[in-house]
Each structure stands twice: as C-alpha cells, then as structure tokens.
N, C-alpha and C positions, 0 to 999 in steps of 0.2 A: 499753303498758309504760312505767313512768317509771324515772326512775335518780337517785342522790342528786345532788347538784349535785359535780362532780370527776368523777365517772364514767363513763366511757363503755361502749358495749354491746361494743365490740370490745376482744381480749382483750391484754396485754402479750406482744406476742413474746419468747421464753428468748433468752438469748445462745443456747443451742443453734440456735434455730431463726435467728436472727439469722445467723450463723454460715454456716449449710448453705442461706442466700437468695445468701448473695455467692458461698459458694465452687461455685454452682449457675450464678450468672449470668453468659449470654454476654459480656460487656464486661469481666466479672472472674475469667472461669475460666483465665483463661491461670496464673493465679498459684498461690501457697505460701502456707500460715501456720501456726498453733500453737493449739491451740485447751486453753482448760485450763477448769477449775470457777470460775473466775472473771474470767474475760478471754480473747478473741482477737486475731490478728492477721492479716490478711492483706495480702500485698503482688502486685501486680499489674501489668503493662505495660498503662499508657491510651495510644493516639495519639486527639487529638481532631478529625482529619482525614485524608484518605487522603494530604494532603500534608504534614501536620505529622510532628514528630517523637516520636519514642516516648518516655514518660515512667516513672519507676518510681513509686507510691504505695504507698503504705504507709498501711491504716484499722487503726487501734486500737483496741477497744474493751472497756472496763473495767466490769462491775455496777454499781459503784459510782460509774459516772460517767454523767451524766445522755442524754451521746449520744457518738458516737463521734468520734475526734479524726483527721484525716486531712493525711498529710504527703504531699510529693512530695521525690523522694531523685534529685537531679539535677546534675552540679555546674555547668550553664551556668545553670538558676534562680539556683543559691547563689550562684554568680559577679553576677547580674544584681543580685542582693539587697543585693550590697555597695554596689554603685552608686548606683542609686534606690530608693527605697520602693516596694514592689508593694503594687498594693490588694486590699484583701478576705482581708488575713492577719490571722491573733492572734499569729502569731507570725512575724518574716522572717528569725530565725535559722536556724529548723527550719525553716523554711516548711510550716506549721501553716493552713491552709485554712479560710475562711467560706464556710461553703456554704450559710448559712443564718440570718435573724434570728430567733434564742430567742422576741422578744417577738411576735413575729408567728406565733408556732406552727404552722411551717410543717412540722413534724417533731415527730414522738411517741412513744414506743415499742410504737403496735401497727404502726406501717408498716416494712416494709422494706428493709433496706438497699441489695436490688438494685433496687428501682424509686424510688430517693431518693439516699442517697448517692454509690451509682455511679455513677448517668448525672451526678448534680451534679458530680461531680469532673470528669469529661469536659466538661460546659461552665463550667466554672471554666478550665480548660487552654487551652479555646478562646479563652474571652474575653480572657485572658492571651497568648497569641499576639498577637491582632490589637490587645491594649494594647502591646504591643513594637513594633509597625509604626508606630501612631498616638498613643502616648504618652495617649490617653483610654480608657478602662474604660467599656464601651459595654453591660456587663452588666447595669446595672444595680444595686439592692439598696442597705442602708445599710453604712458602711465603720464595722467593730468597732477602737476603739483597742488597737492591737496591744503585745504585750506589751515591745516597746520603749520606748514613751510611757509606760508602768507603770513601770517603771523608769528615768525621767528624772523622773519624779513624785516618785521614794519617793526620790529622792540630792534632792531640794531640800528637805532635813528642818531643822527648825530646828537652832540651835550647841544648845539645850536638851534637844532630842528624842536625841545624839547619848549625852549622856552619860544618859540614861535606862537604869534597870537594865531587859531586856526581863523581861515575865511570862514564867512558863513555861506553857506551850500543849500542851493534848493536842490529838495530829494527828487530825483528822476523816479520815472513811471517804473522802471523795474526794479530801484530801489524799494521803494511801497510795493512791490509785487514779491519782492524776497522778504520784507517784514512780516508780510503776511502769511507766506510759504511759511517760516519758520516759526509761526505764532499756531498755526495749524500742527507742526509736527511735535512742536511739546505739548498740544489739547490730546495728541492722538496717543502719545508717548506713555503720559500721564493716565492715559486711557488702558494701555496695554499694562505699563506701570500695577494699573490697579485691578487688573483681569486675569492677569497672571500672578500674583502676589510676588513680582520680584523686589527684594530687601535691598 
C-alpha cells in the first residue's frame, strides 16, 4: 500500500480523543479541565521525583493550533524567571514550555498526549531542577528564541516604521486560537493566584 507523499497510514487523533489520553493518564489523572468543541484544557500536579517538589501544569490545547501549548503555574518558577533566563521556554513570562523542536518532528497529531506531552513535561521539570543546582541545562535539545527576544526585536523598529500607518489584518484561525489559549491561562493563573495565596 502506498500513500500520497504528506500522508500518513495512522490516523489524526480528535481533540476528543486527545482529551480522554491525558485525562486517562497515570502522571496526569490527578487533574481538572474543561473540555469544549473546540479546545481543552487540562491542569495537573507533576513532581518529577519522589524528592522534588510538586508543580501545577496547565496543557492547553486549541483545533486550530498545531500542538499543544503547556504552562507551569508556580510562583517560585515565576520568581526564578525574574532573576535569570530559563532555558527551553517560548515564553518566561507565563512560562510557556519547549518540549519539543517542530523542525525535527518529534510530535504529530496522530500520537498522544499521554505518551508525549506528559511524561515530556515531567522531564522538562526534572531537567529544570537539576538546572537550578548546576546553573547548566543538561537536557539537552535546541533552545527556541523566547517570546522576550521577539519583543526586544520588534521595539528596535526604525524612527520610519514608527510612524507607518499599520494595515489592517484579518486575524487568522490560530491567531483567535492563541487569544484564547492565553485568555484561559490568566482564568487559570488567577485561579492558582487565588488557591495558593500568592502576593
């Protein structure tokens, strides 16, 4: 049997089934989420050792977004984040997690979220630990420019580009997929925010 070239024999996992892999799997059942027609979320306590400490996650994931977007909601990470730069994030505000390089295809949507993203997140945590002891990131993998360097990029715009009238832009399907992603992780945040009493 041959198959056109893009396609594979295995078949797209639904957000449904997507969905019902994490909130099935041991590493991530302990958790909550919200599951709608077009997006889930689930949030979960990872520890990535019987000595570390426990962490809250939070995986979002949207249709229209090509893989899922995965936060930890912690305020001693957040605290760390202000200090130094942590590696393997796209984002160290939210602390927005690399778990994985896109170009190396290490991730697709017929696999799994609980035999992929979950345990990934557990050894993201780990690795992260034992960077806080050793100050090197022993995980390995390539480091994604995080969406702070995007933003020190687009403020060095010419005196020209400043006063440029902008076009107006229709927002693409996974532009409205990341406002939503990101409208969920400050409900959630705010949630954690307020469960934890952090000041």
């Amino acid at each position: 049997m041959s198959f056109a070239k893009g396609l594979s024999k295995y078949k797209t996992l639904s957000l449904e089934q997507q969905y019902f892999s994490i909130k099935n799997c041991p590493l991530a059942s302990n958790g909550r989420g919200e599951f709608t027609r077009n997006y889930f979320y689930w949030e979960f306590s990872a520890q990535p050792t019987p000595l570390s400490k426990t962490y809250v996650v939070l995986l979002i994931f949207h249709i229209d977004n090509y893989s899922p977007d995965v936060f930890i909601l912690d305020q001693d990470v957040w605290n760390v984040s202000k200090k130094k730069s942590i590696p393997h994030l796209y984002d160290s505000k939210r602390i927005k997690l690399c778990l994985y390089y896109p170009a190396y295809k290490d991730w697709d949507q017929t696999m799994p979220l609980n035999t992929t993203f979950v345990p990934w997140t557990y050894l993201w945590l780990y690795y992260y630990e034992e960077w806080l002891y050793s100050s090197e990131w022993k995980g390995g993998g390539e480091h994604p420019q995080n969406k702070d360097s995007e933003e020190k990029n687009n403020k060095q715009l010419s005196v020209f580009d400043k006063f440029r009238k902008p076009k107006a832009k229709k927002m693409s399907k996974a532009d409205k997929a990341k406002q939503i992603i990101y409208a969920i992780y400050e409900q959630r945040k705010k949630a954690y925010i307020k469960c934890e009493g952090v000041v």
